[in-house]
C-alpha positions in Angstrom: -21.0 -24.9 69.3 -19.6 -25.8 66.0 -22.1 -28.1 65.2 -24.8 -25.0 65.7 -23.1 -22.6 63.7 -22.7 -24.9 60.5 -26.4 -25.4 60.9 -27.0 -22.2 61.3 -24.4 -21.4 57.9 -26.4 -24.5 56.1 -29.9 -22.5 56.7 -28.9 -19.5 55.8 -27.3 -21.0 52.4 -30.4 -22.8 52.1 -32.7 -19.8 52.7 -30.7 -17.2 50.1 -31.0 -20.5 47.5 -34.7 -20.2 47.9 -34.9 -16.7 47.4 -32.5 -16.8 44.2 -34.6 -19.7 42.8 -38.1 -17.7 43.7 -36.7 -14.7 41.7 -35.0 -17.0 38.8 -38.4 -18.9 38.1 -41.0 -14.8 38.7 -42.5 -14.2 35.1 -40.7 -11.6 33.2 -37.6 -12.9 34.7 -35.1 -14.0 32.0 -33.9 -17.4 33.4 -36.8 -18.1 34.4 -38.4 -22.0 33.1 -41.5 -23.0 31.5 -43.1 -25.8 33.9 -41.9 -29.2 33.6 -38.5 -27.8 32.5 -35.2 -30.3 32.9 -34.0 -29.6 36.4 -30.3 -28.4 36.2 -28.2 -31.1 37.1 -26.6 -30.7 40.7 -23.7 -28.1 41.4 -25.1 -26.1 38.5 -25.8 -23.2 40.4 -22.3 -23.3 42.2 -20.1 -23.9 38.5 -21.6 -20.8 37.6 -21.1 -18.5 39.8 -22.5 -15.0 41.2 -23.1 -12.4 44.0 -24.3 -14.4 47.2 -25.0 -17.6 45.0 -27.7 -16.0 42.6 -26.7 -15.8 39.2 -29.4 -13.3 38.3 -27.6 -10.9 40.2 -24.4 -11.6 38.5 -25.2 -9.4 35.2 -27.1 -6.4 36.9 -24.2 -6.3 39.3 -21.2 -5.6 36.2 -23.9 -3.1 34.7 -24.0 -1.1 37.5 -20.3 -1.2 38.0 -20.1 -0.2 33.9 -22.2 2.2 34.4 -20.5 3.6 37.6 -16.7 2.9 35.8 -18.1 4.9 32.7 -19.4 7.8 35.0 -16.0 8.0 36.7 -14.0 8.2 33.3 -15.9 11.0 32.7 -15.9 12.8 35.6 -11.7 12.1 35.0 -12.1 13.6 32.0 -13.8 16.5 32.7 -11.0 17.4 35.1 -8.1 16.9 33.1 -10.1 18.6 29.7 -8.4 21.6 29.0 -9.3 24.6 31.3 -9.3 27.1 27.1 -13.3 27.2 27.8 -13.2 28.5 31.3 -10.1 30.5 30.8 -9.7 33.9 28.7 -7.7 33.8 25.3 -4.9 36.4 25.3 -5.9 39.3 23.5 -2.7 41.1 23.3 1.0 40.7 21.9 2.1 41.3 25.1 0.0 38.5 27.0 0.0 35.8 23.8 3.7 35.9 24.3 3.7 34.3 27.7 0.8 31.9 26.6 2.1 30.8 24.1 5.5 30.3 26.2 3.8 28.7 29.4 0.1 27.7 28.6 -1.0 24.7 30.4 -2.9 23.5 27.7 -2.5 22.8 23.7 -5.2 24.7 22.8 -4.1 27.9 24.8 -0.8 28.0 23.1 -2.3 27.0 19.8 -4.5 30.1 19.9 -1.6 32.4 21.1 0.5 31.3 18.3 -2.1 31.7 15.7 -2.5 35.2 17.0 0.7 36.4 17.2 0.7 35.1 13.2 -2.8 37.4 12.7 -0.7 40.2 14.4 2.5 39.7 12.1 4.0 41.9 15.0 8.3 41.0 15.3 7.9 40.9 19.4 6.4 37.8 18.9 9.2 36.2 17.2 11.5 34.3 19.9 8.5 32.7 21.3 7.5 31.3 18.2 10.4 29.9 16.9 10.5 28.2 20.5 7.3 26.6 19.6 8.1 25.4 16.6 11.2 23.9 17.6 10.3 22.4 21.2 6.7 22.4 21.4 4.7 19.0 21.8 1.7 19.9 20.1 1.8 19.6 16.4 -0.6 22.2 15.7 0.8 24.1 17.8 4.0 24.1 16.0 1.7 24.5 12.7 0.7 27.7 13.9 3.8 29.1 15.0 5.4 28.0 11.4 2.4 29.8 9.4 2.9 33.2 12.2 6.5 32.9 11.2 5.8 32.6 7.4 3.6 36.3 8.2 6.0 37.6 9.8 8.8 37.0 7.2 11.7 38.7 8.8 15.3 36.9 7.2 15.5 35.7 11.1 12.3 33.3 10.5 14.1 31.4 7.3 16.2 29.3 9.6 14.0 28.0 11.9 11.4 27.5 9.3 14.4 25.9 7.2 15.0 23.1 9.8 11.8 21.9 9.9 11.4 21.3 6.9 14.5 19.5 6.2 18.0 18.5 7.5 19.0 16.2 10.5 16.4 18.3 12.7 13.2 18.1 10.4 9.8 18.0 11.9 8.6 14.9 12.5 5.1 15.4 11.4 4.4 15.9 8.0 1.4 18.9 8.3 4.2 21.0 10.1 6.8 20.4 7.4 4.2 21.1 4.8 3.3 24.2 6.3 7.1 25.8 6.9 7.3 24.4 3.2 4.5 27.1 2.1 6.0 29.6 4.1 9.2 29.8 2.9 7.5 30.0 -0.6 6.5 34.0 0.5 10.1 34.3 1.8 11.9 33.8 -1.3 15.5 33.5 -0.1 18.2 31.1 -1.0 18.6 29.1 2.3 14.6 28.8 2.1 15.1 27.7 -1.5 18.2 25.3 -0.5 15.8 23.7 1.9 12.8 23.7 -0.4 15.2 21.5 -3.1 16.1 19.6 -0.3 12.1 18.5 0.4 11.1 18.1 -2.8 13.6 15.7 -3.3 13.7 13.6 -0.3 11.0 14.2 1.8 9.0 11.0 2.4 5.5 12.6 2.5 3.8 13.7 -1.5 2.0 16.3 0.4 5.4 18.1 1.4 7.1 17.2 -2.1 4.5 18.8 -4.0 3.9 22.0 -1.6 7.5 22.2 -1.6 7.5 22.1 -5.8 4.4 24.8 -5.7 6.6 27.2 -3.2 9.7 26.8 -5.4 7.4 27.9 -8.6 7.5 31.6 -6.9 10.7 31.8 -7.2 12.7 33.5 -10.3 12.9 30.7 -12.8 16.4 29.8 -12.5 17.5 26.8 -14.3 18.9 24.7 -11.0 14.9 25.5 -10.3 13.2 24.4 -13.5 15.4 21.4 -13.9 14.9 20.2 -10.1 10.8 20.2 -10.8 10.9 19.1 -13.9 13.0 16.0 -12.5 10.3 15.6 -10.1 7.4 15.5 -12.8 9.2 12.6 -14.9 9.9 10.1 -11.7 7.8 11.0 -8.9 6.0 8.0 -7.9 3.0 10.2 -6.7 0.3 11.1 -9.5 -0.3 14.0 -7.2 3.0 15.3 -7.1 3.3 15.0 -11.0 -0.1 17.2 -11.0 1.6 19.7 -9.1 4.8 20.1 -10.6 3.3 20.4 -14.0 1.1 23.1 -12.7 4.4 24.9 -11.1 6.4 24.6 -14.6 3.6 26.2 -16.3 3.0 28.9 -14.0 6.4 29.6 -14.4 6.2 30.9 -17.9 10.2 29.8 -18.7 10.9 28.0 -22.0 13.2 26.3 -19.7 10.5 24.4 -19.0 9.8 23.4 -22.5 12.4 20.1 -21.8 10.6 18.6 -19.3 7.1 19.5 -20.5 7.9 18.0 -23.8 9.4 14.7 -22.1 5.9 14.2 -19.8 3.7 14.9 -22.8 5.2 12.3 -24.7 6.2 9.5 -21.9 3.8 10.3 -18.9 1.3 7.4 -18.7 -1.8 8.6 -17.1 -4.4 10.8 -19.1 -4.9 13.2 -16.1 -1.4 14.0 -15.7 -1.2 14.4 -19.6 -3.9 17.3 -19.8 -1.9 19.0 -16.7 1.2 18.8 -19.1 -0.7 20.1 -22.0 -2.7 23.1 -20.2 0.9 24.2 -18.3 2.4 24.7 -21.9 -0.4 27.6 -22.5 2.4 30.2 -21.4 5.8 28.8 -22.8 7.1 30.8 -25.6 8.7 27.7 -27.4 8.4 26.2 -31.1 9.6 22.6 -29.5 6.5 23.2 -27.9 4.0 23.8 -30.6 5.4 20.9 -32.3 5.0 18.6 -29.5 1.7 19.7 -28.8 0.5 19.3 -32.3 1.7 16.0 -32.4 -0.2 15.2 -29.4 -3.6 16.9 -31.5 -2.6 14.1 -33.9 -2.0 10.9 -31.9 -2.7 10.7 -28.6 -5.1 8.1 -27.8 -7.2 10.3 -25.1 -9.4 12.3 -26.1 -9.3 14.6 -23.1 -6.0 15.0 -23.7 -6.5 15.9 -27.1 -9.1 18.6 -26.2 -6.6 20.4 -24.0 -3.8 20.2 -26.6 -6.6 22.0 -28.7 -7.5 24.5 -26.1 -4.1 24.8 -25.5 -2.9 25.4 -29.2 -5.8 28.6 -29.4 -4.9 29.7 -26.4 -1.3 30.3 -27.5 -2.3 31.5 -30.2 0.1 30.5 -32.9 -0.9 30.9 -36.6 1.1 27.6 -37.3 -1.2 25.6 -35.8 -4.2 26.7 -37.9 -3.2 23.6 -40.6 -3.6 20.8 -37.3 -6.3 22.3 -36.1 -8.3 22.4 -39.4 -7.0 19.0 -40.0 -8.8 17.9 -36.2 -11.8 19.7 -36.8 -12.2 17.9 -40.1 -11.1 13.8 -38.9 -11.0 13.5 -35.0 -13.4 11.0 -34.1 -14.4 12.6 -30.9 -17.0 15.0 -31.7 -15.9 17.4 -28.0 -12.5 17.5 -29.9 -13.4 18.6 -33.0 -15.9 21.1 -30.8 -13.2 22.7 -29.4 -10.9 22.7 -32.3 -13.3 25.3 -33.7 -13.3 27.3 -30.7 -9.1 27.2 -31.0 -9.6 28.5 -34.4 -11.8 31.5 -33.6 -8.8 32.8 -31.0 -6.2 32.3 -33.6 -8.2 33.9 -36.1 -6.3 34.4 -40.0 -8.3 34.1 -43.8 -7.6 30.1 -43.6 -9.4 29.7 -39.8 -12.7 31.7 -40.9 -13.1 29.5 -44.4 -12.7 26.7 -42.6 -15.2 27.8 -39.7 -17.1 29.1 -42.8 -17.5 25.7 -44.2 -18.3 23.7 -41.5 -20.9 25.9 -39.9 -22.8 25.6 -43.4 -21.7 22.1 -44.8 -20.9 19.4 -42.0 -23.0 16.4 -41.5 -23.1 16.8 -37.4 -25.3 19.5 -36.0 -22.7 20.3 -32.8 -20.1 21.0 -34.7 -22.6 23.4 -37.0 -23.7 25.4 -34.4 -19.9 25.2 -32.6 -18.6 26.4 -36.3 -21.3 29.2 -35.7 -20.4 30.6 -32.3 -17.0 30.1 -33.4 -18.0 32.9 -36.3 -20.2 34.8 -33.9 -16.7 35.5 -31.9 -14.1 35.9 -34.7 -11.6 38.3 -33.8 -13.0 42.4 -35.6 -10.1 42.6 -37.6 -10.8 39.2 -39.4 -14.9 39.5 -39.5 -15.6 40.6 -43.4 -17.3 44.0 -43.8 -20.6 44.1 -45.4 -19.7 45.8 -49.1 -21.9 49.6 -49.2 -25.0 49.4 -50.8 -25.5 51.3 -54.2 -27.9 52.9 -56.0 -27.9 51.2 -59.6 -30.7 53.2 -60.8 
């Protein structure tokens, strides 16, 4: 009996070999061999393997289970996708409250939250701060710090105060950066202890510089002005320096001047320079139109050299008619010397026009003719000469 059923096993290994080699060797088939091809050498077939001894099978057989494993890691994720599609978004205070307490889905509570913001409505307060304290999505604690930041009721500085710094900080830096802009509309003095906190500490530029930005709104006191203008000299972040320089200026404090003056003379990178220069437009200081038209007169960029000149007409200081003059007459970059004249037609005074006067008729460059020109063309009224009445000699 034993003897019959290994013959029995031999044929039908035999058999199934005959098939897999019939199918190896049909044209079109990948493995199969051009006549008088190398036989493989014995035991080749069983080394490498496959389903019921055919290695042609071996392939098709893991696409079809890819294809299968693929189809069932959808269909998984179909079913655990969040239901927000299929289910109706709150449309009330009263039932974005409870969403946003118990939705079973991110993007459920996310929309609550950034309703109850759109809604600015009190009622809504407790649940948010929950959010933004417990919550596991981080944009859904975004959302609840920029409804709290609406809302702006003395009760939302605290919660908006720890995340942004302290032992219980947000750990993602978008929600700090967020509860950093809205303590900037709150404008108390926790929400400014915390901002001062941020700016100075926090690890992430983008929450240093919001934080510098938010601070900016606040009177300009001069634990303020000092604190960002500490930031603008050693910030390691050429965005952060950008910033800061943009919040001194937009300050409009001379106490500003100090720090201005420092990063204008000290700050190494052009783009940060020009920031410096254009914030100084509004600071009533003569330490600043000194420094500025020193700058005119030796800085090696010329872009920063063209916003010390826009700067000096914008602020509109008869003192600086002699630097300007002097630029419009020797810079070597022809877009400084442009707007040098442009400076001088806002300033305005007897020595600006002769100068203008002279170079729109005299100078060897046609730009900085016809910029000399226009320069005339907008002279301030009172300055512009008034044709002398025509008489009748006869």
């Amino acid at each position: 009996m034993l003897t019959i059923g290994n013959e029995k096993h031999r044929e039908e290994k035999h058999r199934k070999e005959k098939t897999c080699a019939v199918n190896r060797n049909a044209p079109g088939s990948m493995e199969a061999r051009p006549t008088g091809s190398r036989p493989a050498p014995p035991g080749a077939a069983r080394r490498r393997g496959g389903m019921a001894g055919c290695k042609f099978l071996r392939p098709l057989a893991f696409d079809v289970l890819g294809v299968l494993g693929a189809f069932g890691v959808l269909v998984s994720a179909i079913a655990m996708f969040p239901a927000a599609a299929a289910a109706n978004p709150c449309e009330t205070v009263d039932t974005c409250i409870p969403q946003l307490r118990y939705g079973e889905t991110r993007a459920l509570r996310e929309v609550a939250a950034q309703f109850l913001g759109e809604r600015s409505n009190p009622k809504g307060l407790p649940a948010l701060v929950v959010a933004l304290e417990n919550d596991r999505g981080e944009f859904v604690r975004v959302k609840a710090a920029e409804a709290l930041g609406r809302i702006g009721t003395p009760a939302t500085v605290k919660p908006l105060s720890q995340a942004l710094a302290g032992a219980r900080r947000d750990r993602r830096d978008l929600v700090r950066q967020t509860a950093a802009e809205a303590l900037g509309n709150l404008e108390t003095k926790d929400g400014r202890a915390a901002l001062l906190d941020a700016m100075a500490r926090d690890p992430a530029w983008p929450v240093r510089a919001t934080s510098a930005m938010s601070l900016s709104k606040s009177p300009p006191t001069r634990v303020i002005v000092e604190a960002i203008g500490r930031r603008l000299r050693r910030d390691p972040r050429r965005e952060v320096r950008l910033v800061t320089a943009k919040a001194l200026g937009e300050m409009k404090s001379p106490l500003a001047a100090t720090a201005l003056i420092e990063a204008l003379e000290k700050e190494p990178l052009p783009d940060v320079k020009t920031a410096v220069a254009k914030a100084m437009i509004e600071i009533d200081s003569k330490a600043v139109d000194l420094a500025l038209l020193l700058a005119l007169r030796e800085d090696a960029g010329r872009g920063v050299r063209r916003q010390v000149a826009e700067t000096l007409g914008r602020r509109r200081k008869e003192n600086a008619v002699g630097g300007l003059v002097q630029t419009l007459r020797e810079d070597p970059a022809i877009e400084v010397r442009v707007e040098a004249a442009t400076a001088l037609s806002r300033i305005g005074g007897k020595e600006a026009r002769a100068a203008l006067e002279y170079f729109a008729r005299h100078s060897q460059f046609s730009k900085i003719t016809r910029a000399a020109q226009n320069a005339l063309d907008v002279f301030p009224a009172k300055e512009k000469q008034t044709p002398a009445p025509k008489t009748d000699n006869r």
